[in-house]
Backbone bond lengths (Angstrom), bond angles and torsions (degrees), N, CA, C in turn:
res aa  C-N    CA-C-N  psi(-1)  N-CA   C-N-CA  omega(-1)  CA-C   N-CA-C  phi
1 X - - - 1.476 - - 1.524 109.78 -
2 X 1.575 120.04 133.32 1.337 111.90 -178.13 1.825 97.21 -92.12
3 X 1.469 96.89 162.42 0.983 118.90 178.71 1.806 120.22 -102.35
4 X 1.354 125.31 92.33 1.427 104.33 -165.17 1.630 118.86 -128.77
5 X 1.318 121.53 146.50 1.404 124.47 176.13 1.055 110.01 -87.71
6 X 1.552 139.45 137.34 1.234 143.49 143.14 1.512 119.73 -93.22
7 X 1.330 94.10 125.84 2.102 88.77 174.62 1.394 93.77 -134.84
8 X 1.567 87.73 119.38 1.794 113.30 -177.18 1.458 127.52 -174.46
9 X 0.902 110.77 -148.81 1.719 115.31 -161.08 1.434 87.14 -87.45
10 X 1.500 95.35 177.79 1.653 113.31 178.44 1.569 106.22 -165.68
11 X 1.177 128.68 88.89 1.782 128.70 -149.88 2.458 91.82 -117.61
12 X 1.289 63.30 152.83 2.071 75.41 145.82 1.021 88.87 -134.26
13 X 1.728 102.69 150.98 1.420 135.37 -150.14 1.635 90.75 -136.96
14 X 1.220 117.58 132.28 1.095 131.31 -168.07 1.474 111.23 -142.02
15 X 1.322 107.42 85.76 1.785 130.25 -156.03 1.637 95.05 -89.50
16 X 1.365 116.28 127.14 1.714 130.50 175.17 1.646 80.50 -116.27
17 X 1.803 104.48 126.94 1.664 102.31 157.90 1.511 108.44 -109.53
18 X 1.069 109.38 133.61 1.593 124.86 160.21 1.215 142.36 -110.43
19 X 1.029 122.75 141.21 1.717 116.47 177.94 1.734 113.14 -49.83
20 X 1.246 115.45 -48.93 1.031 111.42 -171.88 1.553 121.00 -141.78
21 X 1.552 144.59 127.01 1.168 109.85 -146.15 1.912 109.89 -102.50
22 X 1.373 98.66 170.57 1.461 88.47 -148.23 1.490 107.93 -84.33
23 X 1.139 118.67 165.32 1.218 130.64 -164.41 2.029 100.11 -95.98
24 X 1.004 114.16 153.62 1.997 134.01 166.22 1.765 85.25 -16.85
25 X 0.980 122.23 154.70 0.976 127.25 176.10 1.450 152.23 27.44
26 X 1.239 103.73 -3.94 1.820 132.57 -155.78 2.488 85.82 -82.81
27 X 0.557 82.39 -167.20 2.004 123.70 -162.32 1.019 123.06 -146.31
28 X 1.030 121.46 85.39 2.081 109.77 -169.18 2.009 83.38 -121.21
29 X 1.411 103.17 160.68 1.069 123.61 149.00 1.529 154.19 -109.63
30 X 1.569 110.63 118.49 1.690 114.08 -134.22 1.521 91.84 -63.31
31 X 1.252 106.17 163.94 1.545 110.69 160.97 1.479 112.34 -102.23
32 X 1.245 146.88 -8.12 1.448 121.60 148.94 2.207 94.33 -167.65
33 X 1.235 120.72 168.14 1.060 120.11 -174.99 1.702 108.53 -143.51
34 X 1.591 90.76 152.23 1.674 104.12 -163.03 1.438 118.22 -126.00
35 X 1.369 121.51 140.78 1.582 99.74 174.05 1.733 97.88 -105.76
36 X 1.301 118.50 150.14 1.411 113.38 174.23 1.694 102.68 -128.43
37 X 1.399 109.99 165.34 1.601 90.50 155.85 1.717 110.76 -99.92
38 X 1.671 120.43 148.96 0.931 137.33 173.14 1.494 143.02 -148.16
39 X 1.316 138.67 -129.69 1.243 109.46 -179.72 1.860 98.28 90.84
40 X 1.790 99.65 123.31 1.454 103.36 171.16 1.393 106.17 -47.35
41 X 1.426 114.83 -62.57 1.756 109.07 -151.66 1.732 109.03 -57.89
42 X 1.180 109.57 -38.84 1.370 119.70 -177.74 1.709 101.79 -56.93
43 X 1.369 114.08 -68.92 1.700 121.10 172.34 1.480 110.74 -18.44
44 X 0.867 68.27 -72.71 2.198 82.70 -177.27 1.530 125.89 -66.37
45 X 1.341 100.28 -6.25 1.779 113.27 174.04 1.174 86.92 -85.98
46 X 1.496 125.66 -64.43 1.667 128.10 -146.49 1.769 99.35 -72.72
47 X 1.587 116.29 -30.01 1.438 123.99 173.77 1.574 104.01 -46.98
48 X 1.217 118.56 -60.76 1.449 147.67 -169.99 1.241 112.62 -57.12
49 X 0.884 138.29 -67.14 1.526 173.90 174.26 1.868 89.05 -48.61
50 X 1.037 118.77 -66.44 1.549 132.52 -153.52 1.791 101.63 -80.74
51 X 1.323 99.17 -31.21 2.302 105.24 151.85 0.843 95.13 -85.39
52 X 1.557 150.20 49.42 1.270 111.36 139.27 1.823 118.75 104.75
53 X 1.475 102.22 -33.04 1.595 99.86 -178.39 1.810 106.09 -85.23
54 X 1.259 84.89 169.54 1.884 102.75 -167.91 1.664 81.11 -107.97
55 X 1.378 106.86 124.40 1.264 126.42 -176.86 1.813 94.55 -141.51
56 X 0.982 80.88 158.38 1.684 124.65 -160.14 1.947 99.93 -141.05
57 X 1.804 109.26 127.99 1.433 122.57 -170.20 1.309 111.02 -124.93
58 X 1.640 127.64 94.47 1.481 130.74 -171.59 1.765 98.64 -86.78
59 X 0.998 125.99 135.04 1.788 125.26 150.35 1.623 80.44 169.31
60 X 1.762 96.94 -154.15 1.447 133.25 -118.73 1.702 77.68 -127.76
61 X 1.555 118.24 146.04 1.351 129.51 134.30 1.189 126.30 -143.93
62 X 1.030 137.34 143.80 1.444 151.40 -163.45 1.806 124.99 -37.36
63 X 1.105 133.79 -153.51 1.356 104.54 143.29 1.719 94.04 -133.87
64 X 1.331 144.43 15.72 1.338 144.58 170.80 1.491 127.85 -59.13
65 X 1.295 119.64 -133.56 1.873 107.20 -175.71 1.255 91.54 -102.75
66 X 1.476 109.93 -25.75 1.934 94.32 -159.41 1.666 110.54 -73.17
67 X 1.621 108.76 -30.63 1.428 107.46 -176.44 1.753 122.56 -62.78
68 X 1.024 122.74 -2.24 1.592 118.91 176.24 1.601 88.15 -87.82
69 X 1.304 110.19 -59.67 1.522 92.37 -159.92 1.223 133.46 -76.27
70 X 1.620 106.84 -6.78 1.565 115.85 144.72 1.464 135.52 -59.50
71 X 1.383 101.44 -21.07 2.059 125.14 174.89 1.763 83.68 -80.66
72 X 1.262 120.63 -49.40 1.514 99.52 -146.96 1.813 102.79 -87.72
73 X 1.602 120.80 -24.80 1.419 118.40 164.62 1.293 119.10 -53.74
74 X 1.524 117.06 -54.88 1.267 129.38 164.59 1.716 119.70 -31.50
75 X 1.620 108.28 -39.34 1.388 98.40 -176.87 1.781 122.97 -96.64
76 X 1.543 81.49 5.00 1.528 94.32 -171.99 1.294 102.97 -93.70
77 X 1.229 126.71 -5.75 0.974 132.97 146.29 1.262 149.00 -75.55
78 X 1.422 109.80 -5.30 0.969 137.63 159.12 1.412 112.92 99.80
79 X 1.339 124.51 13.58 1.459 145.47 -168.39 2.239 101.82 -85.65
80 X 1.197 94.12 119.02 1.614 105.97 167.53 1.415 100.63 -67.94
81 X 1.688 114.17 116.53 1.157 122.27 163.53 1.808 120.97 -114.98
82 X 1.433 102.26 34.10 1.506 103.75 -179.42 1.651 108.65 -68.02
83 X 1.563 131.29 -17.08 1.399 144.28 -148.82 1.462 86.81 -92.79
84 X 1.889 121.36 -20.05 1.605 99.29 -145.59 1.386 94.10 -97.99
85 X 1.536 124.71 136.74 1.409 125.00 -177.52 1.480 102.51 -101.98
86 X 1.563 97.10 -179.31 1.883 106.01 -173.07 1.355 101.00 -113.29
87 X 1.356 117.69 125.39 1.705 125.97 157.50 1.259 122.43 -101.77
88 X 1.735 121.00 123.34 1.407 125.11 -178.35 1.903 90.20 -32.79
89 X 1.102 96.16 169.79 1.395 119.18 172.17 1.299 123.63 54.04
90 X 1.459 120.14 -144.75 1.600 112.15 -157.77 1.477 107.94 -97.53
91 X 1.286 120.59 158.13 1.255 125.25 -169.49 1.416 89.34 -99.41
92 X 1.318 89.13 169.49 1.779 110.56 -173.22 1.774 121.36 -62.81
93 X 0.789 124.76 157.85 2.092 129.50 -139.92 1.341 106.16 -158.24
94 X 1.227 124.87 106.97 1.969 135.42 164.32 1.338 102.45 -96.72
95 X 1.197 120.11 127.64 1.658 118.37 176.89 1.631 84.87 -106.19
96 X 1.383 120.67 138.67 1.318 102.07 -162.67 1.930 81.25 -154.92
97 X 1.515 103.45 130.77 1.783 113.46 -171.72 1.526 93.28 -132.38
98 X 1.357 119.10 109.51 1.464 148.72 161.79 1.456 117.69 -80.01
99 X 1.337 132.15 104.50 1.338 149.83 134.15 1.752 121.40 -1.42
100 X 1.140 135.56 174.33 1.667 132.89 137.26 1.292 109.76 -84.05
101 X 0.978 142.99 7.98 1.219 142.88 170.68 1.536 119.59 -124.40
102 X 1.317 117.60 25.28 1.316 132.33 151.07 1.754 104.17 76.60
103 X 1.183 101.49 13.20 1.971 110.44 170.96 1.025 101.46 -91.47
104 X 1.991 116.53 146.59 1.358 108.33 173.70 1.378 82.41 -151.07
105 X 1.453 92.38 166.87 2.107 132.81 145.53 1.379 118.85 -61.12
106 X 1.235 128.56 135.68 0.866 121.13 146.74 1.327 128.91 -145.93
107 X 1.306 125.96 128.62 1.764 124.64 174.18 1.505 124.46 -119.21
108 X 1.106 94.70 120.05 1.827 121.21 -167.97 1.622 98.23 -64.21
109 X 0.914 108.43 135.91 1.813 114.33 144.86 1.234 102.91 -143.31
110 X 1.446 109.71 140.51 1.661 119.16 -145.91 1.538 105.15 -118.48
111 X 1.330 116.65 -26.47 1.324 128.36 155.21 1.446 119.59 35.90
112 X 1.288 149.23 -62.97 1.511 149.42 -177.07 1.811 96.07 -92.54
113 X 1.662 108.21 -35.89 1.040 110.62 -159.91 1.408 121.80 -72.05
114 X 1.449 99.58 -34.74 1.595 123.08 159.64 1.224 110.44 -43.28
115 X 1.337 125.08 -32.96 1.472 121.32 -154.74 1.709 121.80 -102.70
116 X 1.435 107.65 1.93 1.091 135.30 -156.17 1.806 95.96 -87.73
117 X 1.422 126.72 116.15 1.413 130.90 -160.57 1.519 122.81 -96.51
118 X 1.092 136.43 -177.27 1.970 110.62 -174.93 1.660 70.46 -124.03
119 X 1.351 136.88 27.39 1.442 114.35 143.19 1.458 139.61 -99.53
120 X 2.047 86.62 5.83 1.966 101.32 179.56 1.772 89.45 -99.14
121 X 1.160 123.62 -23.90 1.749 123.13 158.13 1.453 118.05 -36.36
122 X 1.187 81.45 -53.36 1.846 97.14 -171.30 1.804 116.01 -56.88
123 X 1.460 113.36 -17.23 0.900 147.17 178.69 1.934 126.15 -73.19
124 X 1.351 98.70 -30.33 1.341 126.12 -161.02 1.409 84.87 -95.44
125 X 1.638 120.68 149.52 1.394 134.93 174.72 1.548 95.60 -118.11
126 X 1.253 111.87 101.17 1.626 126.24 179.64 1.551 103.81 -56.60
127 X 1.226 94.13 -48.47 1.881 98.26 -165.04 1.412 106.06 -58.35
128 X 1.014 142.03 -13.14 1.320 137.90 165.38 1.621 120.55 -65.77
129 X 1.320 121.80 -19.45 1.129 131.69 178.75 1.581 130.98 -83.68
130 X 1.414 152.66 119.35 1.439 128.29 178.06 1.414 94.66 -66.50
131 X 1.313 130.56 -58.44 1.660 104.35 -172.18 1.317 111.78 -148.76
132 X 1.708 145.60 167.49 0.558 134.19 -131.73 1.690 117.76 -140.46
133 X 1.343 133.70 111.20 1.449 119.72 -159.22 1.346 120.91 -89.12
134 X 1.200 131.37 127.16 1.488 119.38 161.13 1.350 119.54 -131.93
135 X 1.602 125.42 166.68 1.559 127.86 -178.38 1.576 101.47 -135.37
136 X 0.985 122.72 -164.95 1.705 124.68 176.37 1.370 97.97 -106.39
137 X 1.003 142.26 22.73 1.692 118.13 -178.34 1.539 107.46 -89.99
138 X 1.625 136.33 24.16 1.495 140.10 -154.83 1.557 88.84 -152.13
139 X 1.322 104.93 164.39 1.091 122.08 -170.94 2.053 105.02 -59.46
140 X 1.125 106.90 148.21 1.763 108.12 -151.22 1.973 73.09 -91.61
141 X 1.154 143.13 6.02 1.685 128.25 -167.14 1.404 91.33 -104.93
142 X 1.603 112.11 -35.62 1.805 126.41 -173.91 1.484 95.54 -68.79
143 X 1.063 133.97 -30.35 1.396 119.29 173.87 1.480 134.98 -95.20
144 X 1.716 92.41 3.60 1.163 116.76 -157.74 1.873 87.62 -93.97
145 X 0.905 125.73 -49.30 1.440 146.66 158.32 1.062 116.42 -40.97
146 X 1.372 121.68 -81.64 1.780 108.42 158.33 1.029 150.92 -5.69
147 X 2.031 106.00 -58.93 1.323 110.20 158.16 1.439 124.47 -81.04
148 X 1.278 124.93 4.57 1.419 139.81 161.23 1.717 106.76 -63.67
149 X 1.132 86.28 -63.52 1.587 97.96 -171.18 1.743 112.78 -60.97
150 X 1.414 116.14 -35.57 1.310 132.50 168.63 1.121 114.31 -65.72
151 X 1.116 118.50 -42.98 1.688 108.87 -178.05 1.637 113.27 -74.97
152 X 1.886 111.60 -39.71 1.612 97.27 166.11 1.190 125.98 -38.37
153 X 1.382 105.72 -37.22 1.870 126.13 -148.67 1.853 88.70 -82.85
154 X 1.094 111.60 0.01 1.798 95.69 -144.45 1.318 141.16 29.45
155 X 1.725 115.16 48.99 0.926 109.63 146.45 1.541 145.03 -129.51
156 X 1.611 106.57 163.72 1.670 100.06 -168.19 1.173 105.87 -58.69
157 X 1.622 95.74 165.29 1.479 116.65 -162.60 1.602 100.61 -130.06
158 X 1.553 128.52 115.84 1.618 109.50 171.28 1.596 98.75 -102.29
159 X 1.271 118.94 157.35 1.434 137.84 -179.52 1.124 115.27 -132.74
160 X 1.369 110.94 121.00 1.579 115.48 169.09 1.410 96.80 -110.65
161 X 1.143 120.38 104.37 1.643 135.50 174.16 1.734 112.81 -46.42
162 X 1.284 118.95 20.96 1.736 103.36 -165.24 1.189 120.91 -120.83
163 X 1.325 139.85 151.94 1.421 103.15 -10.22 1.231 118.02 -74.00
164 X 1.410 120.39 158.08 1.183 121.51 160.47 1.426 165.17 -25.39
165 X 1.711 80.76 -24.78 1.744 86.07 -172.23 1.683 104.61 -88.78
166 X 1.554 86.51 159.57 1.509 88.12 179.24 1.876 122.43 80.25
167 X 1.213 90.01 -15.34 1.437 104.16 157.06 1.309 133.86 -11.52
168 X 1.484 154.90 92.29 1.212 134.97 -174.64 1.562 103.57 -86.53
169 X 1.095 123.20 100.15 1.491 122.15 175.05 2.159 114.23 -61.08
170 X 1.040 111.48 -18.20 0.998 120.67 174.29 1.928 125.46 -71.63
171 X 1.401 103.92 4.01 1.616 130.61 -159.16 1.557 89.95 -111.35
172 X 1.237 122.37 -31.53 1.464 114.93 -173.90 1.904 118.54 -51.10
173 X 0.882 134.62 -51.58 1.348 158.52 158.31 1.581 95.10 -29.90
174 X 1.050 123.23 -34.80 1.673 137.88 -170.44 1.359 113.56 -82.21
175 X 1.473 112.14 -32.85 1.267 126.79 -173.68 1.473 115.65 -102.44
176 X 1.988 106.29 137.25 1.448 102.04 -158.82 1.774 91.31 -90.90
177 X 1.743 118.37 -36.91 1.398 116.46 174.75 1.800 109.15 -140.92
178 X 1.682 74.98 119.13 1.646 82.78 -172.89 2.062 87.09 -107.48
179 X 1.598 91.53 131.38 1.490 106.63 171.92 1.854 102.29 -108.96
180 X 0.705 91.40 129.72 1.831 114.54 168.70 1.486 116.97 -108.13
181 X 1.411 124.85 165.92 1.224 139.46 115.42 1.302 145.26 -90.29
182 X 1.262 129.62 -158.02 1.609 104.48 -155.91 1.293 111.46 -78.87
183 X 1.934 96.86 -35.19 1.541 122.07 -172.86 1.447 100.18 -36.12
184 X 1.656 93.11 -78.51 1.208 121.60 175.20 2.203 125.00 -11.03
185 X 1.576 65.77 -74.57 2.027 89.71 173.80 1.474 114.90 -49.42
186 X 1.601 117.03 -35.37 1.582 111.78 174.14 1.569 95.35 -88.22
187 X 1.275 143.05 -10.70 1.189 115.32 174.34 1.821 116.05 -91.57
188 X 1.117 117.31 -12.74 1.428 116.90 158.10 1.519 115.81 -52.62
189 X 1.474 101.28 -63.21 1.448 124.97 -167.42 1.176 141.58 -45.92
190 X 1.666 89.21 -66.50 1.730 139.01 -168.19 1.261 121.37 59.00
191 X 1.532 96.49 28.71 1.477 111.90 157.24 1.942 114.98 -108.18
192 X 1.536 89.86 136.79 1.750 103.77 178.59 1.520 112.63 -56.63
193 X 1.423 119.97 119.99 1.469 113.21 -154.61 2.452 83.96 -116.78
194 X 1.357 98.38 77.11 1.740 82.30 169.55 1.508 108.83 -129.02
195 X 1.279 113.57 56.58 1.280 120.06 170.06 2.050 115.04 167.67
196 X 1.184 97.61 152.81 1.348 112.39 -177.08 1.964 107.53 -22.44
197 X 1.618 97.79 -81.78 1.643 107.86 160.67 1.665 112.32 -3.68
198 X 1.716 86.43 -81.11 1.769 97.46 -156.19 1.950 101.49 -64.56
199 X 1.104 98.47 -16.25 1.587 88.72 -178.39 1.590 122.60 -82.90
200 X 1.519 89.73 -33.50 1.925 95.26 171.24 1.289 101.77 -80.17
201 X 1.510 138.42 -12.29 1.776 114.79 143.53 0.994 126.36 -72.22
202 X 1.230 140.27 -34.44 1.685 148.67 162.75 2.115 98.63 -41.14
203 X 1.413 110.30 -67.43 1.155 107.07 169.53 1.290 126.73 -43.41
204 X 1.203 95.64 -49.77 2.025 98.36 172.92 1.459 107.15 -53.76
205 X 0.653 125.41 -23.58 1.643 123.86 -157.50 1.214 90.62 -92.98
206 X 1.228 123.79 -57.44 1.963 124.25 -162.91 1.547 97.94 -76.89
207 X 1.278 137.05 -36.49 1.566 123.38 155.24 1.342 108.46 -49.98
208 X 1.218 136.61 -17.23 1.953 125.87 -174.69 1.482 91.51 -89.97
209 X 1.256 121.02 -26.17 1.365 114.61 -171.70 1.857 111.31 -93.54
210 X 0.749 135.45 -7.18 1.576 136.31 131.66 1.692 104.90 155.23
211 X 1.170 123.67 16.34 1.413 131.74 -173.32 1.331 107.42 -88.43
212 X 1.673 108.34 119.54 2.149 91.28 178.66 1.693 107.58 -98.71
213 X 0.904 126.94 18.76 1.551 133.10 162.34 1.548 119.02 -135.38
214 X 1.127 117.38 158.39 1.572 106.14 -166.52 1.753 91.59 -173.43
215 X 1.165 118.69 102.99 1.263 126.44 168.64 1.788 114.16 -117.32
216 X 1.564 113.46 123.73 1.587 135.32 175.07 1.365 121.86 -99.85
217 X 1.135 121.88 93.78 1.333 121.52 167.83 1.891 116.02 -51.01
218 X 0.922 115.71 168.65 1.144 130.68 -163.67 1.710 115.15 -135.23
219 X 1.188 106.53 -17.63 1.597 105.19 -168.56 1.532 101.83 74.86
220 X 1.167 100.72 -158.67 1.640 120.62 175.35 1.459 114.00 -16.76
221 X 1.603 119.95 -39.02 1.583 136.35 -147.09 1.732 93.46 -95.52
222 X 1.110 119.57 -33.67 1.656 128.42 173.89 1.597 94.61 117.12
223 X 1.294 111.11 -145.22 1.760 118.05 -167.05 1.749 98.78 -143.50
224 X 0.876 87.68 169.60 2.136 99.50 -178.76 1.449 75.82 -139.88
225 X 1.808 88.12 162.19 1.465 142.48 -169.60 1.477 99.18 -121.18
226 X 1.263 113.59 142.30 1.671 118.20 161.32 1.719 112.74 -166.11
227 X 1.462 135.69 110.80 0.948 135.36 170.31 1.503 121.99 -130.22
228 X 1.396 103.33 154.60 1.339 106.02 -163.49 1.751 123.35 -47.36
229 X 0.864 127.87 -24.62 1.570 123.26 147.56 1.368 149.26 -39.96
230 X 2.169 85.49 -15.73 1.993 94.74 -171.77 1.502 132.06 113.00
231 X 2.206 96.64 -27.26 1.519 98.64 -154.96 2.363 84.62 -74.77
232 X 0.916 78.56 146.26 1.534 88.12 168.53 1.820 122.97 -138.60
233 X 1.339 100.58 132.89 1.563 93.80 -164.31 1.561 106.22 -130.10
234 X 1.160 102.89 137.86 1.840 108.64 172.47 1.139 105.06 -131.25
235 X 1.887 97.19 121.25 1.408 118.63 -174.62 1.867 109.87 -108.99
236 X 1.354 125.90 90.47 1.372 124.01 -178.05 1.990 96.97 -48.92
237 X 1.282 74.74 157.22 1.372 104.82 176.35 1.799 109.36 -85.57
238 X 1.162 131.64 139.13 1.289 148.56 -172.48 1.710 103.47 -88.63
239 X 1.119 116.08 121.71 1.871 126.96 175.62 1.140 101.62 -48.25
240 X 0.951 148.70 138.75 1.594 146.88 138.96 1.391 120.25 -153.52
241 X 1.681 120.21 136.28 1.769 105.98 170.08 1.551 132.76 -34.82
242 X 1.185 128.08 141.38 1.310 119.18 -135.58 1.652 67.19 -109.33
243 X 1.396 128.23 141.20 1.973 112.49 165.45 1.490 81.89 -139.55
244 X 1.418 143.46 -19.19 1.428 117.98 -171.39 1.871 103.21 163.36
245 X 1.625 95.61 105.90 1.271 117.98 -170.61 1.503 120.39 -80.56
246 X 1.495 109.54 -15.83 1.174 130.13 173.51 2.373 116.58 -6.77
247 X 1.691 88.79 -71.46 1.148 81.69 -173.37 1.730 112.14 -112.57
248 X 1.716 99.56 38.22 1.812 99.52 -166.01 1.732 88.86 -61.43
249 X 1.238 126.91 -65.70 1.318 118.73 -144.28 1.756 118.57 -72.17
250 X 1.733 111.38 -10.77 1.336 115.67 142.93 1.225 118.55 -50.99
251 X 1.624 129.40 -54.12 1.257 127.04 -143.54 1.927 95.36 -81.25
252 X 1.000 101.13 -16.41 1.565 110.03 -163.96 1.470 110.65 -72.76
253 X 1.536 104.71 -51.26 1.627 121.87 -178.82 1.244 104.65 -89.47
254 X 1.316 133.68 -1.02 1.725 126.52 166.86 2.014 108.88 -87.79
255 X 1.474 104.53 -34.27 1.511 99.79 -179.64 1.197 93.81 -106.30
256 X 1.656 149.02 -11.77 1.352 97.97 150.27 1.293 117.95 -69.14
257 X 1.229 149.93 -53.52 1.254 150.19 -152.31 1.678 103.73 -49.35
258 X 1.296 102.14 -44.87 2.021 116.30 -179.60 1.315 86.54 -66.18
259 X 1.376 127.72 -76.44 1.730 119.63 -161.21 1.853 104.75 -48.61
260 X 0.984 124.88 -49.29 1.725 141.69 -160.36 1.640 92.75 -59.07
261 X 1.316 113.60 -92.94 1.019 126.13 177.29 1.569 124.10 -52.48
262 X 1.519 120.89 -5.38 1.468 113.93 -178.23 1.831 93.18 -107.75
263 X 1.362 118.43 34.22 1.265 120.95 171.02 1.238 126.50 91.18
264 X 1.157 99.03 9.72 2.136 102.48 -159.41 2.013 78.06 -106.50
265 X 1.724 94.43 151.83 1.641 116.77 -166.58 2.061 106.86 -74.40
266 X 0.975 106.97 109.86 1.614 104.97 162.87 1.527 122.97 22.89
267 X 1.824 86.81 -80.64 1.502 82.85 -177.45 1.449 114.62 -83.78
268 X 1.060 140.34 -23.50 1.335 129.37 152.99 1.690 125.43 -37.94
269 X 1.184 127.89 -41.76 1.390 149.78 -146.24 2.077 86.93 -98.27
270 X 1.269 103.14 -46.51 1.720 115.00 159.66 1.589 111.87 -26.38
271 X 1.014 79.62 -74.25 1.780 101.45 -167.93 1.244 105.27 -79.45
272 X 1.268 129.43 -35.78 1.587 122.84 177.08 1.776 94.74 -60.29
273 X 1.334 139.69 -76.55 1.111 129.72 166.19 1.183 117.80 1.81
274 X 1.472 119.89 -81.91 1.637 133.58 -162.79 1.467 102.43 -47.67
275 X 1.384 113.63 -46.61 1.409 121.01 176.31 1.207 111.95 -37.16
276 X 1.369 116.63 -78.19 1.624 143.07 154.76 1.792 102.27 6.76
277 X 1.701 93.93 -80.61 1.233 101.82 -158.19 1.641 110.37 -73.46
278 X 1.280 121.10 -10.26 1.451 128.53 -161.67 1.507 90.24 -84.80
279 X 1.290 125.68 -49.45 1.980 140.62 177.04 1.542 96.41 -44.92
280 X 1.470 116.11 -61.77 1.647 120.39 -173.86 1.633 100.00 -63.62
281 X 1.316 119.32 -21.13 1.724 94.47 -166.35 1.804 81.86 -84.83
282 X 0.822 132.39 -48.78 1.280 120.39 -151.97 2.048 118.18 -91.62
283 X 1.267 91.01 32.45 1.398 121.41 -178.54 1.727 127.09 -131.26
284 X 1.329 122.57 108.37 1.357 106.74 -164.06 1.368 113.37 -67.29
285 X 1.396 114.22 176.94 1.593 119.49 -175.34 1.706 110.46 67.58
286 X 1.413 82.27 166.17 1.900 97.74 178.48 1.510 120.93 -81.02
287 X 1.223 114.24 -75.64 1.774 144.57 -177.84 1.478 88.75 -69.60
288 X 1.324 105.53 -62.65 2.353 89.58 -174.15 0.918 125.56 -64.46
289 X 1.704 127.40 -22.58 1.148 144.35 -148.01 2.167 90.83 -96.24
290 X 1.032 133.95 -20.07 1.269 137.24 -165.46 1.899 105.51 -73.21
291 X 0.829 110.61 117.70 1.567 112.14 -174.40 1.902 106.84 -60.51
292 X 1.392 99.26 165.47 1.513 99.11 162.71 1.834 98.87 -97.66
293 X 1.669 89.36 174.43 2.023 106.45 -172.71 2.181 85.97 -60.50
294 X 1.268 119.94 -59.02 1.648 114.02 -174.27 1.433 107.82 -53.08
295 X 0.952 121.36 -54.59 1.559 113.62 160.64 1.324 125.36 -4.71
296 X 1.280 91.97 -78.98 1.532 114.95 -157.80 1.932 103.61 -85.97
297 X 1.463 104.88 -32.95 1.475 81.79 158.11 1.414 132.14 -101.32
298 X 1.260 110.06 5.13 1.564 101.61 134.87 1.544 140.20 -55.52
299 X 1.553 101.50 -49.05 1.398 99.01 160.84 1.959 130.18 -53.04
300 X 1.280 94.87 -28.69 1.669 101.07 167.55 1.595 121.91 -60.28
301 X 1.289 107.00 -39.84 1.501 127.03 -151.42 1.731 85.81 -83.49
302 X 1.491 124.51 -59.33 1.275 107.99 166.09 1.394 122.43 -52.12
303 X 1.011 135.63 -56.04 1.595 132.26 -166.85 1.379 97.51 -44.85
304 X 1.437 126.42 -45.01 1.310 128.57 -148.86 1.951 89.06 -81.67
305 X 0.883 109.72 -63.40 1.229 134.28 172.77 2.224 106.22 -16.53
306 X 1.201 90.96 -56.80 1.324 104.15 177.30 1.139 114.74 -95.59
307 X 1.509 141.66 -5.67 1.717 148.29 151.72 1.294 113.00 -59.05
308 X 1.667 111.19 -28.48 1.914 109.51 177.20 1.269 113.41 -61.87
């Protein structure tokens, strides 16, 4: 069983679905609305947590109604939340507008998450961890610390850079596995990442820049592998009804990291992922929408099942 830290966001997600999404100025009327819990760091705990690993959830929550019951989902999940501290005011907020075709909006307010200090870090005993998760939704100095503190400790660090802004591109070198998407991958780069090809150059590039693993999702197309050794891997993406993509690329980097690190082989741990994330696309919501480890290898056992 791996052992893993997440330090990240922790939001309620407040999903409007629509037929169609609205245009600059337009008025549409939702067809029904949801609260979920969400937030990268949270995603990727419950991803983690839900293969199987014993995870542990460091950040910030609010002090309003939504933050208990984000402490108390979190633990029902079986997630250690002794790391998560309380900030006067409101906890963190996704206003998030879904399509019929499983495309959405989304706008962050980061609020508790913002508030979260690299002196409740300082706090955290890294060495207890095999490795260690982070995203950008927290203060970019709190993560800046982390991998400080991780690298004394020797341990790996995965990064999901998102969103983007504010980015320290200079952190890459810091990071043992930085996972992207495509968006993402051309905004490191500034190369167009829409196919297998262009992505194992995008990868090449972020290995020149000091990263020895580098995995790109693809959406629909699946994700590639590339690390400084050569091994290179292309994992297709699995068919499934598309109902809400919201938290695929959490769910993806929380069970690989549980499959990877809880001993299971690369390319297996690949595809166990895709699984992962293929269950969340075709499941509404963020945090509910994340499969359990039986789940998802059930979903294997058929695919395989129907490939004979």
């Amino acid at each position: 069983m791996s052992n893993i830290l997440v330090v990240g966001s922790m939001n309620m997600d407040i999903v409007t679905r629509v037929k169609e999404l609205p245009k600059p100025g337009e008025t549409i009327h939702g067809i029904g609305t949801d609260f979920h819990i969400g937030g990268k760091g949270a995603n990727q705990a419950c991803a983690a947590s839900r293969s199987g690993a014993k995870v542990a959830m460091a950040g910030a929550l609010g002090t309003d109604v939504f933050a208990e019951n984000i402490r108390e989902v979190l633990e029902k999940d079986g997630i250690n939340t002794q790391y998560i501290v309380s900030k006067q005011g409101p906890t963190g907020m996704a206003l998030i507008t879904i399509n019929d075709s499983g495309e959405n909006h989304i706008i962050l307010s980061p609020e508790a998450n913002y508030r979260y200090e690299e002196q409740e870090v300082r706090q955290i005993n890294g060495s207890d961890y095999d490795v260690i998760l982070l995203q950008n939704e927290i203060p970019g100095q709190v993560n800046v610390k982390v991998l400080q503190l991780a690298s004394a400790a020797g341990i790996p660090v995965c990064v999901n850079p998102a969103p983007m802004t504010g980015f320290d591109r200079n952190l890459l070198s810091q990071i043992t596995y930085l996972i992207v998407n495509e968006v993402e991958a051309e905004e490191l780069t500034g190369m167009p990442v829409h196919s297998f090809d262009a992505a194992r150059q995008a990868a090449q590039y972020l290995l020149e820049q000091g990263t020895p693993h580098v995995i790109i999702t693809l959406g629909s197309r699946g994700s590639i592998y590339l690390d400084r050794t050569g091994i290179w891997i292309e994992t297709p993406a699995f068919t499934v009804p598309s109902v809400d993509s919201t938290a695929a690329g959490d769910t993806f980097i929380g069970a690989f990291i549980a499959s990877y690190f809880g001993g299971n082989e690369l390319k297996e741990s690949l595809r166990y992922a895709t699984a992962a994330s293929a269950l969340a696309v075709s499941a509404a919501g963020a945090y509910h929408s994340i499969p359990v480890e039986s789940s998802i290898r059930s979903f294997l056992t058929q695919v395989e099942a129907r490939n004979q």
